[in-house]
KEKE-3310 file (N, C-alpha, C; in steps of 0.2 Angstrom, whole numbers, plus 5000, padded with zeros to 4 digits):
npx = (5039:5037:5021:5015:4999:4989:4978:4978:4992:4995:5010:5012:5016:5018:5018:5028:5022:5008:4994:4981:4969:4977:4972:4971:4973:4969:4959:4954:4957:4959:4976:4982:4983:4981:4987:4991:5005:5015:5010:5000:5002:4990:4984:4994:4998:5014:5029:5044:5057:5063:5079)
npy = (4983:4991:4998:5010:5009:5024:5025:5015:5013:5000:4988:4983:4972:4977:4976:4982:4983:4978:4972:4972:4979:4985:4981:4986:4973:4976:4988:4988:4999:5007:5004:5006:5008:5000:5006:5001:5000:5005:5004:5014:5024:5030:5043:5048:5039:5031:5022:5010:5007:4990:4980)
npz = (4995:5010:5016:5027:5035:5035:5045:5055:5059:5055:5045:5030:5019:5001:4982:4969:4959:4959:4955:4959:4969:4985:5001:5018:5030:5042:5046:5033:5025:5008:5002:4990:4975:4959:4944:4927:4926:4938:4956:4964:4979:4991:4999:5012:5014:5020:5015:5015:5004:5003:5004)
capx = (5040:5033:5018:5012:4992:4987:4971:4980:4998:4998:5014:5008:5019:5014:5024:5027:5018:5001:4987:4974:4972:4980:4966:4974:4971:4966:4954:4948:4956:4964:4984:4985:4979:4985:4989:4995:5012:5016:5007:5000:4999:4985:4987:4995:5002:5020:5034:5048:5059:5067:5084)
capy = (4988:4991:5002:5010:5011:5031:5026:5010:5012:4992:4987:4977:4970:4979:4973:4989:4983:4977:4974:4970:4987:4982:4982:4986:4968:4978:4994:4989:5005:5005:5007:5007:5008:4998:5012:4999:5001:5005:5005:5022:5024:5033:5050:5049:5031:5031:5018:5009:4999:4985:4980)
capz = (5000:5017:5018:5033:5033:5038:5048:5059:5057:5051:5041:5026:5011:4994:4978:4965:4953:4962:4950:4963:4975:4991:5007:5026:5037:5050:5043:5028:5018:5002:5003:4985:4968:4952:4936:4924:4928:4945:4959:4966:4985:4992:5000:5017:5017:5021:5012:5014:5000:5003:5001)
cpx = (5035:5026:5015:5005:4990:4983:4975:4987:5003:5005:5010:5014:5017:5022:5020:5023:5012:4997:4980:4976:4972:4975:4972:4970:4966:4958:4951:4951:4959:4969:4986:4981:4982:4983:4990:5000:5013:5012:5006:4997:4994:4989:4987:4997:5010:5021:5042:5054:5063:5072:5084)
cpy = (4987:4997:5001:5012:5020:5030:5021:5011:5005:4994:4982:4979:4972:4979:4978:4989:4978:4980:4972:4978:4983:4986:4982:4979:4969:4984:4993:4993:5001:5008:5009:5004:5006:5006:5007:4998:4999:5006:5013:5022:5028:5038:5049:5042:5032:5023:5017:5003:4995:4984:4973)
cpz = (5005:5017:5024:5032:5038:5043:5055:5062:5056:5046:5037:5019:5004:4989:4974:4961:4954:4955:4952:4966:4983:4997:5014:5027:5041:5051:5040:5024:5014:5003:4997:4978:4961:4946:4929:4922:4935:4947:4963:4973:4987:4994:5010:5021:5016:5018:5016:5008:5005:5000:4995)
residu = (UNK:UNK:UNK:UNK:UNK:UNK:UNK:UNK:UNK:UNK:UNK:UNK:UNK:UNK:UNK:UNK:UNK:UNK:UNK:UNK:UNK:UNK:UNK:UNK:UNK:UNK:UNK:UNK:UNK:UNK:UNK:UNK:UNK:UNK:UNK:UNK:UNK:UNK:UNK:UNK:UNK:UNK:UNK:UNK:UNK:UNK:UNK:UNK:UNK:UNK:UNK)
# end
């Protein structure tokens, strides 16, 4: 899926089930956080799935 970073508005690639926590390119935040499962976005990052 596509997440949007809150702080940049970077697009960056995050796959559902990330078990690294996915870093912005561009700022340095965290986009998202492994669970053992699925991956859990931060708070106030926007999403898009893919077809």
């Amino acid at each position: 899926m596509d997440v949007k970073c809150f702080g940049c508005f970077t697009i960056t690639v995050v796959y559902s089930h990330a078990q690294d926590p996915v870093i912005c390119a561009s700022c340095s935040s965290i986009l998202c956080q492994p669970t053992g499962g699925k991956a859990r976005l931060t708070e106030g990052c926007s999403f898009r799935r893919k077809n």
